[in-house]
N, C-alpha and C positions, 0 to 999 in steps of 0.2 A: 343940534347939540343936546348934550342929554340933559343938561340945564333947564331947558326950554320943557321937561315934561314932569319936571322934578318938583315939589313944595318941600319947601322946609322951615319948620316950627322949631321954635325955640321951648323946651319943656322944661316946666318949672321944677325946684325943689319939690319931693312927694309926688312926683307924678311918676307915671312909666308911659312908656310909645304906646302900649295898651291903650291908654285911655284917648289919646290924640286919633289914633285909626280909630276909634270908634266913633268920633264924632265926624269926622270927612264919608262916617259911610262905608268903611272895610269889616268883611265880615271876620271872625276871630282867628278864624284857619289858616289864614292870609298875612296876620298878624309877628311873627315868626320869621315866615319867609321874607316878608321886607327888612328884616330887622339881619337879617344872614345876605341880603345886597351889597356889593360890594359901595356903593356911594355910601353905606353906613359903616365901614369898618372902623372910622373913628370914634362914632355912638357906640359899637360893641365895646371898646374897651372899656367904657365908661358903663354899660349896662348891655352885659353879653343876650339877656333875652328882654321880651317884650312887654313882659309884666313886672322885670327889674324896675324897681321903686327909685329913683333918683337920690342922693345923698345933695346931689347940686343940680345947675340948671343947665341943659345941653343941648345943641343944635340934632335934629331928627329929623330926615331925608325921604318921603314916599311919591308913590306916584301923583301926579296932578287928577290923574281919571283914578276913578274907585272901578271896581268892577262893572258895577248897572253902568255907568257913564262911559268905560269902554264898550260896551256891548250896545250903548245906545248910536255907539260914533261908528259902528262896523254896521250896524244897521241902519245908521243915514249912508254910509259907500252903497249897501245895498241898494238902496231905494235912485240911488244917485242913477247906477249903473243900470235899472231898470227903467230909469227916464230915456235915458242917451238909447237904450235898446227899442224905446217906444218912437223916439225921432229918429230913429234910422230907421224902424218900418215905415215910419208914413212916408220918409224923404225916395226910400227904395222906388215905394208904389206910384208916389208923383213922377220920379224917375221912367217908370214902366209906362206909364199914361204918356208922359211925354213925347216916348221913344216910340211907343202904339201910334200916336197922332203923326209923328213926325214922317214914319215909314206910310201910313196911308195918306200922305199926302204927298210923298213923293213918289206912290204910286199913279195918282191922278195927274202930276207933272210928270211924270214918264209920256202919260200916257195922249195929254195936250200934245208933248212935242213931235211926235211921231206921226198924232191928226195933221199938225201944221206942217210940218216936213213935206206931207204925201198931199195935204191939201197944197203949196206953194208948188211943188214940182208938176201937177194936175194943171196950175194957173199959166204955169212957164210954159209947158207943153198947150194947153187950148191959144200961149199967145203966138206961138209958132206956127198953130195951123191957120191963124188968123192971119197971119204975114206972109206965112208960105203955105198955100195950098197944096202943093207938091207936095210937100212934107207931110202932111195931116195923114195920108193914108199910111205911113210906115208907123206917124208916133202914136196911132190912134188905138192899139192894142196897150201899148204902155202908156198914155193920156184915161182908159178904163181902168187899165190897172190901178194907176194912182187915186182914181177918185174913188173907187172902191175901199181902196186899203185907208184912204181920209174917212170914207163914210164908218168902214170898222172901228178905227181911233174913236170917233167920237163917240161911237156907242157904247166903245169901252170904258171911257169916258163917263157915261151918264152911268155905268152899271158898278162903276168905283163908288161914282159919291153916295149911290142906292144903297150897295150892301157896305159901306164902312162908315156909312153919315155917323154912328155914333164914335166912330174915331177923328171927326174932322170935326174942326173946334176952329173959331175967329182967332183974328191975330193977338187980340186984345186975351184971350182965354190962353192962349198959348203965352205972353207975356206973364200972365198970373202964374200960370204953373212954376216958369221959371223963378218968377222973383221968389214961390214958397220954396222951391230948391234951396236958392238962394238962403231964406232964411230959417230954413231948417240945417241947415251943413253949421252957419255962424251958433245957430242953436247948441249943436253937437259941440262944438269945439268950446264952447263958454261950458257947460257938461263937463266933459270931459276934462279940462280945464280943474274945476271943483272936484273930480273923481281922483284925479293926479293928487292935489293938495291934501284931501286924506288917507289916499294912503299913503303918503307921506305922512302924516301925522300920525295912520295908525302905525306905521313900521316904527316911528320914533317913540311912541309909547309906549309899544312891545319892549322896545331897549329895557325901558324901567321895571317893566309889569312884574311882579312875582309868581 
């Protein structure tokens, strides 16, 4: 409501709106133009300008922000909106880390199950030539095959966690990441949140401004 951005003074006999803007802090240029807004059309008839001297005492209508005080409230939106842009970098970056950690470890689980795969199908196979010797010489090409391709897994295995160790982080370290996600987004939206509310406030005091 345009109420809500409004003050309005009662100005005495001998006075004019002149001298009220200058004490709230309106420079003179400004002066005029609030006095030709339309929430003053009833002040005009009583005192069409701004340095109109009062004959009696009348209600007078200007903004609640002076100039500096709106310029100081567009410049906390600024500062607002460069916070919220400082937590969405860091939450992006933990984001990245995260998704870094996440992908090298489901590298190295890749890479366990396909050792285990080839090392159980090796065990099945060594217990058949155990049970059936007959058997051992057909599966003993694919009984080497298996245990070779286990021996591969594992080495790929050990050369995952060598070259990505700084991508692999404890449960506990992966936990943290998350919960700062976590409390970066709730960050962002309380921001955001405050970013909303003025420029709501600035649009509604623009209503008034001259």
């Amino acid at each position: 409501m345009v109420n809500d951005y409004l003050r309005t003074e009662r100005i005495p006999k001998s006075y004019a709106a002149t001298d009220v803007l200058k004490t709230f802090g309106w420079p003179k240029p400004s002066h005029q133009k609030i006095v030709q807004k339309s929430y003053n059309a009833k002040f005009r008839k009583t005192a069409p300008t701004a340095d109109t001297v009062l004959t009696a005492p009348a209600d007078f209508s200007f903004p609640r922000m002076n100039p500096k005080q709106f310029a100081d409230f567009k410049k906390k939106l600024g500062e607002l909106k460069g916070v919220y842009d400082e937590l969405t970098r860091f939450r992006e970056g933990c984001e990245a880390e995260l998704k870094r950690h996440t992908t090298s470890i489901k590298k190295v689980e890749d890479a366990y199950k396909r050792y285990n795969k080839h090392l159980a199908n090796a065990n099945k196979l060594a217990k058949r030539c155990v049970d059936d010797l007959k058997a051992c010489g057909i599966q003993s090409p694919t009984l080497l095959f298996s245990e070779r391709q286990a021996d591969f897994w594992l080495d790929q295995v050990k050369i995952l966690k060598k070259t990505q160790k700084d991508d692999l982080m404890t449960e506990g370290g992966r936990e943290t990441l998350q919960h700062q996600i976590k409390d970066l987004k709730k960050g962002q939206a309380e921001v955001m949140k405050d970013i909303l509310t003025q420029m709501a406030r600035i649009a509604g005091a623009s209503v008034v401004m001259p």
